[in-house]
PADOTOR-728950 format. One record per residue (C-alpha): x, y, z. Coordinates in steps of 0.2 Angstrom, whole numbers, padded with zeros to 4 digits, always signed. Layout:
XYZ...
***
This chain:
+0667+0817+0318+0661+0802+0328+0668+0803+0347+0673+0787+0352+0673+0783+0371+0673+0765+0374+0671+0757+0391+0685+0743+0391+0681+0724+0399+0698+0718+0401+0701+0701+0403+0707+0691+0417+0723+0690+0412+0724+0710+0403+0718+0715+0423+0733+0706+0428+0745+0715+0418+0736+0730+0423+0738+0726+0444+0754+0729+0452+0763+0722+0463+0767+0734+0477+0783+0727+0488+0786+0734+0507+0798+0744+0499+0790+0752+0485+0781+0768+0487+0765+0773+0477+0768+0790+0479+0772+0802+0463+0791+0801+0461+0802+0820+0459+0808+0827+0445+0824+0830+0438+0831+0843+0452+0838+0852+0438+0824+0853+0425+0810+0869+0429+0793+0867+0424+0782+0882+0424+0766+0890+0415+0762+0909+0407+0743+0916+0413+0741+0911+0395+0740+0891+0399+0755+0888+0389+0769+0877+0399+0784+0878+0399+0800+0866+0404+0818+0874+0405+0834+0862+0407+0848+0871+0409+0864+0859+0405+0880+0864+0402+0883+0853+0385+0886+0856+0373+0895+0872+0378+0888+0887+0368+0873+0879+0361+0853+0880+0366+0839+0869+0362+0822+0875+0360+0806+0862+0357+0791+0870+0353+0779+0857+0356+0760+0856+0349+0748+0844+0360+0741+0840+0345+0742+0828+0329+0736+0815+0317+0725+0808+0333+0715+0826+0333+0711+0825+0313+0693+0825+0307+0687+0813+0293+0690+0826+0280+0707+0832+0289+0719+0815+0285+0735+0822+0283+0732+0840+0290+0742+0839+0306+0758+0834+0294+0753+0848+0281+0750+0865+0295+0767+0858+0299+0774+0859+0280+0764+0875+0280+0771+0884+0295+0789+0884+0285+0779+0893+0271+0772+0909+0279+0768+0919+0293+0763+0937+0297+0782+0943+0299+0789+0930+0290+0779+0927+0272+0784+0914+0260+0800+0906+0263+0809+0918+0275+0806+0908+0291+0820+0895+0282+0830+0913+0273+0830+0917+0291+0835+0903+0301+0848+0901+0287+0854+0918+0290+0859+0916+0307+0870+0901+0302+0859+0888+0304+0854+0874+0294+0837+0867+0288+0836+0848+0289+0851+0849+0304+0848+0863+0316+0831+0869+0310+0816+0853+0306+0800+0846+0314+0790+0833+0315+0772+0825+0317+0767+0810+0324+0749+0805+0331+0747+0816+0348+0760+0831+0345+0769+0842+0332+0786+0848+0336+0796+0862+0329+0815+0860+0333+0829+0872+0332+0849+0870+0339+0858+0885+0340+0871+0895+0349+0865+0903+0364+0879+0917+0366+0870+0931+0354+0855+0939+0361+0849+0944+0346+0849+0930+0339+0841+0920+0353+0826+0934+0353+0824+0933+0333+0822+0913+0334+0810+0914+0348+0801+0927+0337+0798+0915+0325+0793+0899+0335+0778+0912+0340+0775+0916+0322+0773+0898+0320+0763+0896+0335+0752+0909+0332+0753+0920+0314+0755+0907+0301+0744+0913+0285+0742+0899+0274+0742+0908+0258+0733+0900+0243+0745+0903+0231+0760+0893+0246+0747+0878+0251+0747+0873+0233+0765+0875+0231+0768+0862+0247+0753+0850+0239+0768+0843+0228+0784+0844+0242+0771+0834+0256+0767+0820+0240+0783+0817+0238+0787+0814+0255+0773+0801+0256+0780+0793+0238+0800+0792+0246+0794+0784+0258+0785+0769+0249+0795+0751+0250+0794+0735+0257+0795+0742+0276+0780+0753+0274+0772+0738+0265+0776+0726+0279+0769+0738+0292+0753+0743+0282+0750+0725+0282+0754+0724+0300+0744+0739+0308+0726+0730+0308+0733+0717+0319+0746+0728+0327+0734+0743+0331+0717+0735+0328+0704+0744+0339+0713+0759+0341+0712+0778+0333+0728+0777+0325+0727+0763+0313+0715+0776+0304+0728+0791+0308+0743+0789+0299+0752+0805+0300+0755+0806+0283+0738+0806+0279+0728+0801+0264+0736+0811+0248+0718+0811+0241+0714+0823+0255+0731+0831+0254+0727+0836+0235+0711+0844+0238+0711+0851+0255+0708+0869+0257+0718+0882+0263+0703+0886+0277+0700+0867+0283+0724+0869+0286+0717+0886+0296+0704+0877+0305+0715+0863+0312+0728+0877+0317+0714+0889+0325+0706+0873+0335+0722+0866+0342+0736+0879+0341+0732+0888+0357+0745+0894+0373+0734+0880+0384+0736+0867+0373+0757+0871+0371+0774+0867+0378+0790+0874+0378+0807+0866+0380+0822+0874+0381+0839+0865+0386+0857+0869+0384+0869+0882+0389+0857+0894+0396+0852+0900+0414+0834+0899+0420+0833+0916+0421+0837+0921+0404+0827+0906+0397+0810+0912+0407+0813+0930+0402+0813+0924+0384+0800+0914+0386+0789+0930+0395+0794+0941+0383+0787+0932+0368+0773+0920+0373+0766+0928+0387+0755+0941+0374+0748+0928+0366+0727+0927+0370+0722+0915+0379+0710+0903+0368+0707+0887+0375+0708+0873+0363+0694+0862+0356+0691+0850+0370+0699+0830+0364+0690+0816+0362+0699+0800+0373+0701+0787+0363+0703+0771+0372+0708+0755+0367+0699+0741+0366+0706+0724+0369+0705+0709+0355+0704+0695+0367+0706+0681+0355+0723+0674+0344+0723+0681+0327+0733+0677+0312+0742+0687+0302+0754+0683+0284+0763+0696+0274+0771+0689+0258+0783+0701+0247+0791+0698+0232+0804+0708+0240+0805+0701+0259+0821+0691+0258+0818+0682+0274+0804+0670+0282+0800+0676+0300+0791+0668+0312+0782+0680+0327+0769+0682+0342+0765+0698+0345+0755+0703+0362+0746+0718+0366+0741+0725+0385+0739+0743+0393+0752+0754+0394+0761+0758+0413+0767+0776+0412+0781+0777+0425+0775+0788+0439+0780+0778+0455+0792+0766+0461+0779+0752+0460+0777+0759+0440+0797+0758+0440+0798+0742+0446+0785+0735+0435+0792+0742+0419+0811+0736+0425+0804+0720+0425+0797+0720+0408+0813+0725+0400+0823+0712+0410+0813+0700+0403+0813+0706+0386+0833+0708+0392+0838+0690+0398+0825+0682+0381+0838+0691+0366+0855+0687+0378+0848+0668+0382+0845+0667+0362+0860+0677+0357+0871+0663+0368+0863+0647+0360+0864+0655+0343+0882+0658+0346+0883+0638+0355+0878+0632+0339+0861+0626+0345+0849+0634+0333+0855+0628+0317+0841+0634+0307+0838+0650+0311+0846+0667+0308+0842+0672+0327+0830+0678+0339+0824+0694+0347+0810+0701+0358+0806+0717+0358+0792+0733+0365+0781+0744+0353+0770+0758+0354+0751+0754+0350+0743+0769+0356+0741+0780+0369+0735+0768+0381+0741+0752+0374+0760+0743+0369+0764+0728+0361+0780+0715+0366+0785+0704+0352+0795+0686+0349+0802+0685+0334+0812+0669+0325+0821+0673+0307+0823+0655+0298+0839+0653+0291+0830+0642+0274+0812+0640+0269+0808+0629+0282+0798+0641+0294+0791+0629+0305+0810+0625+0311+0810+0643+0315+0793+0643+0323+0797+0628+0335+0813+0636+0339+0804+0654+0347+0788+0643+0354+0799+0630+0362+0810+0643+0370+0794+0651+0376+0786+0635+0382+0804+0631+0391+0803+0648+0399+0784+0645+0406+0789+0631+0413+0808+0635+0420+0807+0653+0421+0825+0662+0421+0842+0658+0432+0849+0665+0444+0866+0666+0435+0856+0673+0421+0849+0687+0432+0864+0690+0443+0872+0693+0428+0860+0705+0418+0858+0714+0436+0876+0717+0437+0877+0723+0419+0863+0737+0419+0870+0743+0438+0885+0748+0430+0878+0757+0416+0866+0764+0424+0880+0770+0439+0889+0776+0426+0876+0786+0419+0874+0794+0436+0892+0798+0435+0892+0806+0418+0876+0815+0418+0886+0830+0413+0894+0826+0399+0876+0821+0391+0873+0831+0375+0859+0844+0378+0849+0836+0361+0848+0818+0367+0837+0827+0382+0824+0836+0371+0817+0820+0366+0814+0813+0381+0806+0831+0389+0794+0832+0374+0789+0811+0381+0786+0817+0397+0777+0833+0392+0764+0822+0384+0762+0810+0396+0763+0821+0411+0776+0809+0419+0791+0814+0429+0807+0817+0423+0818+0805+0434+0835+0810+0434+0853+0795+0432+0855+0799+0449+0838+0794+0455+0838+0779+0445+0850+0773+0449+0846+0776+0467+0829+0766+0465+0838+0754+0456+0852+0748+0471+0837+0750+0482+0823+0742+0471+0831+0729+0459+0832+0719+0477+0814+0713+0476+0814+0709+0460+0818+0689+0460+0815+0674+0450+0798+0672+0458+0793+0689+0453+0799+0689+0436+0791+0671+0431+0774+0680+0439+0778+0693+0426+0781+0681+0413+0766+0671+0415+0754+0686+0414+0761+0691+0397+0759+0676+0394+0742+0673+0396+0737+0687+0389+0722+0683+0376+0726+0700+0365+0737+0692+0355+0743+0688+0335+0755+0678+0327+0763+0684+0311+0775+0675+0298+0785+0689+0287+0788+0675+0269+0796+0678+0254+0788+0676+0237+0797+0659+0237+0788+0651+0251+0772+0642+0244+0760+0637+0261+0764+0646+0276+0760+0638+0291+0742+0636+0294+0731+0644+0309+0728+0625+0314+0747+0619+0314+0752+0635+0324+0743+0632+0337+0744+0613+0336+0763+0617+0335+0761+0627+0351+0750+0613+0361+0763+0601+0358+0777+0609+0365+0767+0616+0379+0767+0598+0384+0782+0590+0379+0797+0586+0391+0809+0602+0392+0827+0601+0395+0833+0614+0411+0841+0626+0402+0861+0630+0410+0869+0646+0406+0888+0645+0405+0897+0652+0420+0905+0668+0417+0924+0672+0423+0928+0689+0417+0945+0689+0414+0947+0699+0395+0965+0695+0389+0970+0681+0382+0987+0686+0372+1001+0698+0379+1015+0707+0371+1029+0716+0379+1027+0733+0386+1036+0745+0371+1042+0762+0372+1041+0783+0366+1053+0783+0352+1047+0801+0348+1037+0815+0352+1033+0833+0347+1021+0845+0351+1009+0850+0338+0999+0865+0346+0994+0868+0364+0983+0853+0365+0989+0841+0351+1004+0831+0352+1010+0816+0340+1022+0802+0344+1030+0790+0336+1032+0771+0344+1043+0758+0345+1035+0744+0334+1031+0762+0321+1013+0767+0324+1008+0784+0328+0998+0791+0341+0991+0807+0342+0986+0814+0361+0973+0828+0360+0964+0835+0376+0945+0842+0369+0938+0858+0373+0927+0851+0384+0937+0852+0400+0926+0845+0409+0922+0829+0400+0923+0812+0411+0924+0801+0394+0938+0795+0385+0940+0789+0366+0952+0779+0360+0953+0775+0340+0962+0766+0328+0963+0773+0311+0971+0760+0301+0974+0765+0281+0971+0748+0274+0953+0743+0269+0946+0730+0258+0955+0738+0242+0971+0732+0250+0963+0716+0247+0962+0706+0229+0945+0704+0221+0942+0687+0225+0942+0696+0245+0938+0711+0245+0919+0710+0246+0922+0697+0259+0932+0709+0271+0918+0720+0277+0909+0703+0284+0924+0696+0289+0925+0712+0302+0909+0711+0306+0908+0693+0311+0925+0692+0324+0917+0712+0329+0900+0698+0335+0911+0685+0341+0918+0690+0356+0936+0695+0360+0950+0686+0369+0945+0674+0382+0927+0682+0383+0911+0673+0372+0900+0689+0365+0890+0688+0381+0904+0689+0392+0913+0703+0385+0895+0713+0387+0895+0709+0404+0914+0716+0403+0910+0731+0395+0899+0735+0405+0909+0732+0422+0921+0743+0415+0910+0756+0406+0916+0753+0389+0913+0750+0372+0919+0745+0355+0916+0744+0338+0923+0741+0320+0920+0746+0305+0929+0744+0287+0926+0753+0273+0936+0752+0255+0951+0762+0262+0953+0762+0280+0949+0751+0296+0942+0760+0311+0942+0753+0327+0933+0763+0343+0935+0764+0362+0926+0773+0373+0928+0771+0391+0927+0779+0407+0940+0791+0413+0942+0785+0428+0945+0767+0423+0959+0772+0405+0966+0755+0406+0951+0745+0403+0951+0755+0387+0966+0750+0384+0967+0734+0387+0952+0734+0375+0958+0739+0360+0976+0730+0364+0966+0713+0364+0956+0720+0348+0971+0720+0340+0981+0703+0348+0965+0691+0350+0951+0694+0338+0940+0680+0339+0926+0674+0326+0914+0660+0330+0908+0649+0315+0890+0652+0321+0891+0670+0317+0899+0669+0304+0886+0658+0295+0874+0668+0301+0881+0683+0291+0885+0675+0277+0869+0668+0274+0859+0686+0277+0872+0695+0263+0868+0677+0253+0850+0680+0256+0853+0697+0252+0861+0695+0234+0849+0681+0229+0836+0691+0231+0842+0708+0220+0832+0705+0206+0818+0705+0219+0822+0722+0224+0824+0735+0210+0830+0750+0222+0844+0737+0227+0848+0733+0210+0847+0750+0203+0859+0755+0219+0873+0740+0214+0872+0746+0194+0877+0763+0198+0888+0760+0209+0895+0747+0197+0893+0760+0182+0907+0772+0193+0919+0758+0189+0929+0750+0179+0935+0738+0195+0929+0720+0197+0929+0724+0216+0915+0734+0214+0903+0716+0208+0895+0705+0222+0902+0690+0229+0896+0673+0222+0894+0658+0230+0913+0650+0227+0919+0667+0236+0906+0665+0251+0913+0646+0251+0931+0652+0254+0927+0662+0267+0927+0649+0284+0930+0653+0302+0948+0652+0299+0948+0663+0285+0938+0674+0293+0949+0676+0307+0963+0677+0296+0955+0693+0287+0951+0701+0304+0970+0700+0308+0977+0704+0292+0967+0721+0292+0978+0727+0311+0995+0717+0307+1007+0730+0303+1008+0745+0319+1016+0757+0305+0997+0758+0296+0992+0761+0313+0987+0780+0319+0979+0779+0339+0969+0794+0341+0969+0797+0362+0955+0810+0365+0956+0815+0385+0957+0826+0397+0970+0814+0408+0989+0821+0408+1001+0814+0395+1009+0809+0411+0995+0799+0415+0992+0789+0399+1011+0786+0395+1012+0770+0404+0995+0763+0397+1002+0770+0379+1020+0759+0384+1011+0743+0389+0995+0742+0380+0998+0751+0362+1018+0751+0360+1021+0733+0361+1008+0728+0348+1020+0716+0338+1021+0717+0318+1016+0699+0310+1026+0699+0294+1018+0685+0285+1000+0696+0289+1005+0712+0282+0994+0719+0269+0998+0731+0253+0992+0750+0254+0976+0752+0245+0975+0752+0226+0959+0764+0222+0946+0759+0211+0949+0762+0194+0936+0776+0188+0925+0773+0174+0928+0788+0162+0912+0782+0150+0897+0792+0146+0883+0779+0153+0865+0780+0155+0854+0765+0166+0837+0765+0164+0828+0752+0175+0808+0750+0173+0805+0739+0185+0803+0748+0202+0788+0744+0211+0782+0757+0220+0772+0775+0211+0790+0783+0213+0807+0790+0202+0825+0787+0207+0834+0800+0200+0854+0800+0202+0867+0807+0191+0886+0807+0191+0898+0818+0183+0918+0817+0185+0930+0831+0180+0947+0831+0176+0958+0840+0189+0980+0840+0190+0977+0849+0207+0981+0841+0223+0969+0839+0236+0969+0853+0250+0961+0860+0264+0958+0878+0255+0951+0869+0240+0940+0856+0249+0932+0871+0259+0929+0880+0243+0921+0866+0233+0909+0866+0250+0905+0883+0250+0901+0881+0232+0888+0864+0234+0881+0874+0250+0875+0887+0240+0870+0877+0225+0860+0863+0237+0851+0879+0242+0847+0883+0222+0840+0865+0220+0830+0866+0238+0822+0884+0233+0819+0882+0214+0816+0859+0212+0807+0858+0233+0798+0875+0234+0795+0883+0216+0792+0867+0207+0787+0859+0220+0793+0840+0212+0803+0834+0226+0804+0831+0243+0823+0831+0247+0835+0834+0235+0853+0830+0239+0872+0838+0229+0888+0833+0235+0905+0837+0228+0914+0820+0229+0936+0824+0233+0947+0810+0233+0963+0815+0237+0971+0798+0227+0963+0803+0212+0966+0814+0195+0944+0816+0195+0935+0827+0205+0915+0822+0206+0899+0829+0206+0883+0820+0212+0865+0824+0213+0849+0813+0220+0831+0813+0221+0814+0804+0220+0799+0810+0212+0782+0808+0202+0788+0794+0188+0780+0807+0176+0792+0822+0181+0808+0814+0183+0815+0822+0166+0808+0836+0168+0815+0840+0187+0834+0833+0179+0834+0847+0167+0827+0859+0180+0843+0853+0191+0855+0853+0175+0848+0872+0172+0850+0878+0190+0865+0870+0191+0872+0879+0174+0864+0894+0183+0877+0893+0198+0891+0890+0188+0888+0906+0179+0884+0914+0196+0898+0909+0207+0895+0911+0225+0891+0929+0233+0898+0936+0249+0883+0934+0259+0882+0915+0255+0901+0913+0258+0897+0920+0275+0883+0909+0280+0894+0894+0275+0909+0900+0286+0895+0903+0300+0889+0885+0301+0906+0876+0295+0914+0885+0311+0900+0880+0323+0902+0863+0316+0921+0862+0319+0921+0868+0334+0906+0860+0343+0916+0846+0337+0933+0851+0344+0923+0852+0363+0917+0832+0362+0929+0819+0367+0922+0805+0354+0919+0821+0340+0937+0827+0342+0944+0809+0338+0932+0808+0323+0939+0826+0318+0957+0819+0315+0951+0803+0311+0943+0812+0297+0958+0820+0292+0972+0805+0292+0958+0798+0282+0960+0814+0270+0976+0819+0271+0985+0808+0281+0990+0823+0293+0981+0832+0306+0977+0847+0295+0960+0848+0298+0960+0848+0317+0974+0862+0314+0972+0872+0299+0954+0871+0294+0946+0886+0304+0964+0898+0298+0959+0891+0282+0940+0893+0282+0942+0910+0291+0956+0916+0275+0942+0907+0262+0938+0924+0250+0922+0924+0236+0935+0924+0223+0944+0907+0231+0929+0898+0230+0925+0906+0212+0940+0901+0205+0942+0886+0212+0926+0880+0206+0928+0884+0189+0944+0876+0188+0938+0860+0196+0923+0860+0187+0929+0867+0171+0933+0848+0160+0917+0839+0160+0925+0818+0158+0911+0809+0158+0894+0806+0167+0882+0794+0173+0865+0793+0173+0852+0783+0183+0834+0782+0182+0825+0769+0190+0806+0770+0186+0789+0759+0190+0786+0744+0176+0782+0754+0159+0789+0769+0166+0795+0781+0154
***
């Protein structure tokens, strides 16, 4: 391997990102850890970091991090660091073959959700969630995190069994994204070690590597010194370290194979770069600039990197606010954001979408943005207002610390692991940020501005469609870019804000009944005839409150002619703002008042979320009341929307998976809701129909169940329920239909496509059964159990044995409107085995069916169904979702009250039975292949 250690020349202007600025008040010093997290090292070398955090209640995360990956690969190793990793799933010492999955699985845990791994180019992570209240349990995972640290065994006969499952990974993942970035990475990460490390590797070397040069990798760079540990969760430090002692402290110390420094090397001169797709839908204009990465170690490194995101901050709100103003006709919007390079280097891009063919609209749109910002820098309304934002997210992050889930925190330890950089806590940040954000002005961001600016390392990239015949040139780019350096710029004025939300009032209502349902659920019944169901989470503790809307009226409520309009119709008043507050203002809104809100509308149902502060419930209300009485939709938007899904359907024939997707789902059908819009549909939908749609969807209170997850009194929440919720009028001449479901196609079909483009199979099949049952609880939980143990059939006999697939996916589809039940099954392969792997899947299935499910499997399902339900029952927004989930399925809160009586009563001969009842009259199926051009 050649060792490449460069000495770097920055230039002037690289130096200048590289110098900070160091106010009086800004310390250089090393800023503290997290008070809570515990860092510590065994005689060994191997580190460790313990977080104890309180939730979820129950549960322990534990990291086991390798400071090693793609980066540490030799010539002949591409792909190695990704396939030890496969490997370390496929045997170790006291674990051989597939029992470190049989095993995890046998504890109730789940591979792919509980139990995964990943590698990327400086580490390789092995991951497991579990509940930290059995001992034995704890001591037998541990065990086999050292198995994988330590005694994997990389037999022959299992490396040659992966070869296939590590392919297929790198097959699924080929499309227009991986061709876009492959075309991106010699400009994105020129000069650097990673653009010739992938971490998938090369599948040349993947097929022929040995089982010794896997071993060699693992020997050289899976040592105590060269790991880390992460454990956080609902575990004490002392337990965590005696864990960690007892099982990684015997490990012999064997320092790892000293690493090469790879540095980057500036490109200090513009560069050009085109990537044209017959499947990129939309023309893209970018400038992409390079400079050293700041690792956040002291306040001046705080303040620096604060700076850089303001800046990114105040570029995507300024452009957000003119797209919405109406002033860039021609584009689809603009966005700046921060990538990873490599170790030492980042990237921040500018990037334009144009709205037509015409890129050089889009181009002088971003350049003359930039040119104005060079010349104007930023206002103070503008900063004021993104200052004011951030402190309250960033206090209210403080303020909930808490309630954090113990996963969201992994990710960042393993971060700061790498980087040996401190783990700042919400309460120091936002302590450095009330006494730090001070100093940071108009002058010092435009000094900020100007030294991205003038940094030479720099490309610009246009992202064309097949369409677009002569991209712009190297010489009109920058002669573009000279031209409105110099011209005349008009000063740019932000709006003035007034944050004052509602715009339409009702009339307080009233309680017209109430009932308790259990000890923490209780449903009412309002006076304009919407439910409302209070439930107080396990989580005691929690500071959060959620507030949804389920709504049973989706876009099959609507007529064809509308219903594939509804979704964007949703989407474009959930952009738009709401009441008397522009989308910009009810951010800044949002954000005073630590809430959120989103919308989402499916076929059947509409579902609108709140989630807001507990010590502040009536901003939430208040919200979702407003949601309800003064949707807004601004025609910019909506334009914008409707010329992406335009773009989007023009271009189907472009993009076989898209295509092969649409047919299938089409197939299922006999429903002309099912087809795409055309043009005269998109035509109808204008800003007043739009709006229009948006109210229809919340008109009538009695479709309306308000889901009130909290642990405030009902005393408490009465007079919010009374004023906000209870008085929302019914507007007659609005009122939609229930849903009328989708007529099921009952046709033996098979779609063959040969047109896909990349080395890859589709596979998809659909079968529908004939059923007089009702839908129940008991039965849902029984056509589970059976899918759970048959995905394991198809992971162990199509992933591992055959080694065809990397992800194979069943589900049992319920409808509780319908006579069918149905039966799915997906997967990609080689184009060559994708018959063969179909009967493979028909067979093992057959096999099941004949089978049934045993006693041992049944168990394991009711182990990880009951963790699941109630790790959901103890989080505010979870336990909203729960019932959502089951007005959604039964129109009743059965789930949330009889699905862990019923999982626990759930017998071998239930879901046996059951099974072969539901699955006994085979109506018709569907099959869908979607193979590369002459496939076969």
């Amino acid at each position: 391997m050649i060792k490449i250690i460069r000495t770097v020349l920055l230039s002037f202007a690289v130096m200048m990102m590289c110098v900070l600025r160091v106010s009086a008040d800004a310390s250089t010093d090393r800023l503290p850890d997290d008070g809570k997290l515990i860092r510590g090292q065994l005689k060994n070398g191997m580190t460790y970091m313990i977080y104890p955090h309180p939730n979820p209640a129950g549960q322990v995360n534990f990291w086991l991090q390798i400071h090693a990956g793609a980066l540490q690969e030799e010539d002949d190793q591409r792909g190695v660091a990704h396939f030890v990793e496969h490997m370390l799933f496929n045997g170790t010492r006291d674990y051989p073959a597939n029992k470190v999955i049989e095993t995890y699985e046998s504890i109730g845990l789940k591979f792919g959700k509980d139990v995964n791994a990943y590698t990327d180019y400086r580490e390789t992570v092995y991951q497991v969630n579990m509940p930290s209240n059995n001992p034995k349990n704890l001591d037998l995972v541990m065990n086999i995190l050292m198995n994988q640290a330590a005694l994997a065994t990389f037999a022959p006969e299992e490396v040659d069994a992966e070869r296939g499952v590590v392919t297929e990974e790198w097959r699924a993942n080929q499309g227009l994204k991986w061709r876009n970035s492959e075309a991106r990475r010699p400009y994105l990460l020129a000069n650097t070690r990673n653009q010739v490390r992938e971490p998938i590797g090369l599948m040349d070397i993947v097929a022929k590597v040995t089982p010794q040069r896997l071993k060699d990798f693992y020997q050289r760079w899976y040592t105590p010194d060269n790991m880390t540990l992460m454990i956080s969760g609902d575990i004490s430090q002392k337990q965590a370290e005696e864990l960690i002692q007892k099982t990684f402290a015997s490990l012999e110390s064997a320092p790892h194979a000293k690493k090469d420094v790879y540095m980057t090397l500036p490109v200090n001169q513009t560069r050009f770069n085109v990537i044209k797709d017959k499947e990129n839908t939309v023309n893209s204009f970018s400038l992409f600039y390079r400079f050293p990465v700041t690792l956040v170690t002291t306040e001046a490194d705080f303040i620096q990197q604060t700076e850089r995101n303001m800046l990114l901050q105040l570029f995507n709100q300024r452009m957000q606010d003119r797209l919405h103003a109406g002033e860039l006709p021609n584009t689809l919007g603009s966005m700046a954001r921060q990538v990873s390079v490599a170790d030492d280097y980042q990237a921040i891009f500018f990037r334009t979408a144009a709205k037509n063919e015409n890129l050089k609209q889009a181009a002088e749109v971003l350049l003359g943005e930039l040119a104005r910002i060079d010349k104007d820098g930023f206002t103070q309304i503008e900063l004021d207002n993104l200052k004011t934002s951030q402190l309250a997210y960033l206090k209210q992050a403080k303020l909930e610390s808490d309630n954090r889930d113990a996963r969201m925190l992994m990710s960042r330890l393993a971060m700061h692991s790498l980087d040996s950089t401190p783990v700042i806590s919400p309460d120091l940040r936002y302590q450095l940020a009330e006494q730090l954000w001070q100093n940071i002005t108009l002058k010092t961001l435009h000094d900020q501005w100007k030294a991205l600016r003038s940094t030479q390392d720099r490309f610009f990239e246009q992202i064309v469609t097949d369409k677009m015949k002569k991209p712009l040139s190297e010489k009109q780019v920058l002669t573009l870019e000279k031209q409105l350096e110099n011209a005349p710029v008009k000063t740019y004025i932000p709006r003035p804000t007034e944050l004052t939300l509602s715009k339409e009032n009702s009339p307080a209502g009233t309680i017209s009944t109430q009932k308790s349902l259990s000890d923490s659920l209780t449903e009412m019944t309002l006076s304009n005839g919407a439910k409302v169901l209070l439930v107080k989470p396990d989580d005691a503790a929690s500071k959060r409150m959620q507030i949804l809307a389920y709504i049973n009226r989706g876009a099959l409520s609507f007529p064809a002619s509308q219903s594939t309009l509804v979704a964007l119709a949703d989407k474009a008043a959930s952009g738009s703002g709401l009441g008397r507050l522009t989308a910009s203002e009810l951010k800044q809104w949002n954000a005073k008042h630590a809430t959120t809100l989103s919308s989402t509308v499916d076929n059947r149902s509409t579902l609108i979320s709140v989630s807001v502060s507990a010590t502040d419930p009536e901003a939430g209300f208040e919200l979702m009341n407003q949601r309800f009485l003064a949707p807004n939709v601004n025609a910019e938007v909506l334009e914008l929307m409707k010329q992406s899904q335009k773009n989007v359907i023009s271009t189907l024939n472009l993009r076989p998976e898209d295509q092969f997707v649409q047919s299938v789902y089409q197939a299922r059908y006999d429903d002309p809701r099912t087809h795409l819009a055309n043009d005269a549909q998109f035509a109808s939908l204008t800003q007043t129909e739009a709006l229009h749609i948006a109210r229809q969807l919340l008109a009538d209170p009695k479709s309306v169940t308000f889901i009130i997850s909290s642990n405030l009194s009902q005393d408490d929440l009465t007079p919010f329920i009374e004023q906000w919720l209870a008085g929302i009028p019914e507007v007659k001449e609005n009122v939609l239909p229930p849903i009328t479901p989708l007529k099921l196609s009952l046709k033996n079909q098979t779609i063959k496509q040969d047109d896909n483009r990349e080395p890859v199979a589709q596979v998809v099949e659909y079968r529908n059964y004939k059923t007089d049952n009702k839908l129940n609880e008991p039965t849902r939980l029984a056509l589970e159990a059976w899918n759970f143990a048959l995905a394991r059939d198809l992971r162990v006999n199509v992933r591992e044995q055959a080694s065809g697939v990397y992800s194979v996916r069943s589900k049992v589809l319920t409808w509780p409107d319908y006579d069918y039940t149905g039966y799915t099954v997906s997967f990609s392969c080689e184009p060559a085995r994708a018959q063969s792997l179909l009967d493979l899947v028909h067979r093992v299935t057959e096999q099941r069916q004949n089978k049934g499910i045993t006693q041992s499997e049944l168990d394991e399902f009711k182990t990880i169904t009951m963790r699941s339900l109630q790790m959901q029952k103890q989080n505010t927004a979870q336990t909203a979702r729960l019932l959502m989930q089951s007005y959604a399925l039964y129109g009743s809160p059965v789930l949330y009250l009889e699905a862990e009586q019923a999982l626990k009563a759930l017998t071998v001969d239930d879901v046996n039975k059951i099974a072969a009842k539901y699955f006994a009259t085979q109506e018709s199926q569907i099959n869908g292949m979607l193979l590369p051009k002459g496939g076969k």
